[in-house]
N, C-alpha and C positions, 0 to 999 in steps of 0.2 A: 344222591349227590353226583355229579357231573364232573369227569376229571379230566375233561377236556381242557378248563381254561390253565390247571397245572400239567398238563403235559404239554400244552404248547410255550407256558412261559420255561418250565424248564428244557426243551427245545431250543427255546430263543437264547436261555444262559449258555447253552452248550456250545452257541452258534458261535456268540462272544466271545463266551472263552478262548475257543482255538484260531479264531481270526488273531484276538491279541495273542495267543504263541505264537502263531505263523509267524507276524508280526518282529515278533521280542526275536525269532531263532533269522530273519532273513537282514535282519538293522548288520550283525559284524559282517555279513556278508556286503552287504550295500556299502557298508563305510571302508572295509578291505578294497572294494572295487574303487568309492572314491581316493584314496590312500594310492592307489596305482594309477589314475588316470592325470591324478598333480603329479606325479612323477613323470611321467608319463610326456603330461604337456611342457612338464618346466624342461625336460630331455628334447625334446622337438624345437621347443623357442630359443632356447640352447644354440642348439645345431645351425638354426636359422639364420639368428644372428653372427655366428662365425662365420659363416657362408659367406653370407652378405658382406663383413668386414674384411675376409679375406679372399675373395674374388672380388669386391667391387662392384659387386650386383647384386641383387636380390635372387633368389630361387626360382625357377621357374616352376617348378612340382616339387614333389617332399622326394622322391623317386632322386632326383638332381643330389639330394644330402647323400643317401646311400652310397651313389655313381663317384660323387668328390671325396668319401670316406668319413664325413661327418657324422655319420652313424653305421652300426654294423647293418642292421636291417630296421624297417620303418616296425614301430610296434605297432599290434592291438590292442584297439580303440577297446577296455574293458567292456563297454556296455551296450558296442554294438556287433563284438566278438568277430570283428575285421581291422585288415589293414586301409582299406580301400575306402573307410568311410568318414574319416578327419575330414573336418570342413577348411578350407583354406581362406584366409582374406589375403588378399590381392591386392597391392596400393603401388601408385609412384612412388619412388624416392624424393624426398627432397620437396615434393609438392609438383615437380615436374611432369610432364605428359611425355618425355621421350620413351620410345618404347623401348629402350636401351635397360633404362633404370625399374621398369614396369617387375615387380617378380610378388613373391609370398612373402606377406610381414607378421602375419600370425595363423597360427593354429586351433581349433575347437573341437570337443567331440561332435561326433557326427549321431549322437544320443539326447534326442526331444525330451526324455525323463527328469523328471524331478527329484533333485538333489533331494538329501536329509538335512538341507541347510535351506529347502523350499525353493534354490531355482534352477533354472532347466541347466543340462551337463553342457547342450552346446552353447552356450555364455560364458563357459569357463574359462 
C-alpha cells in the first residue's frame, strides 16, 4: 500500500488550514487599518473644506492645511505606512478654469489594495 496519495492530501489539508488562520488572524487587523483610514479621510476632507470656505480658495497641497492650522500634521495613509502618498483630485471651483480658484477638492489612499468590502482603498 502506497501512502503517498495520503501524505500529500493531508499536506494539502494542512496547507488549507493555516492559509484560512492566516486569513481569520490578519481580517481585525485589515479592518482596524480600514476603521483608521475613514477616519482618517473624513479628517482630511474636513480640513479641506474649512480651507476652502475659510480662505476662499481651495488648497493648494494638503502641506497648505498644516501651514493654515487646519490640521496638527498631515496623517498616515494606514496602508501605504506614509504621509506622502494620499492621492489628491484637483478641480476648479465653481466649474471655472481661473487659476485663482484651481486647488484640492478631495482626498484617496494612495493604497491599489483591496478593501474587505472588494474595492480598491484608493476609491475611498
Amino acid at each position: 500500500m502506497s501512502f503517498k496519495p495520503v501524505i500529500h492530501s493531508l499536506l494539502l489539508l494542512a496547507v488549507l488550514l493555516s492559509s484560512t488562520g492566516c486569513w481569520q488572524l490578519e481580517k481585525p487587523e485589515q479592518r482596524s487599518k480600514e476603521g483608521l483610514l475613514k477616519e482618517d479621510l473624513y479628517t482630511l476632507r474636513n480640513a479641506i473644506d474649512q480651507f476652502t470656505q475659510g480662505k476662499n480658495a481651495a488648497p493648494q497641497s494638503l502641506d497648505d492645511l498644516v501651514h493654515a492650522g487646519y490640521l496638527r500634521e498631515l496623517p498616515v495613509d494606514p496602508f501605504t505606512g506614509s504621509r506622502a502618498t494620499w492621492h489628491v483630485v484637483t478641480e476648479y471651483l465653481d466649474g471655472n478654469a481661473n487659476a485663482q480658484t484651481h486647488g484640492i477638492a478631495d482626498v484617496h489612499s494612495g493604497s491599489h489594495a483591496i478593501s474587505s468590502e472588494g474595492t480598491r482603498y484608493d476609491t475611498w
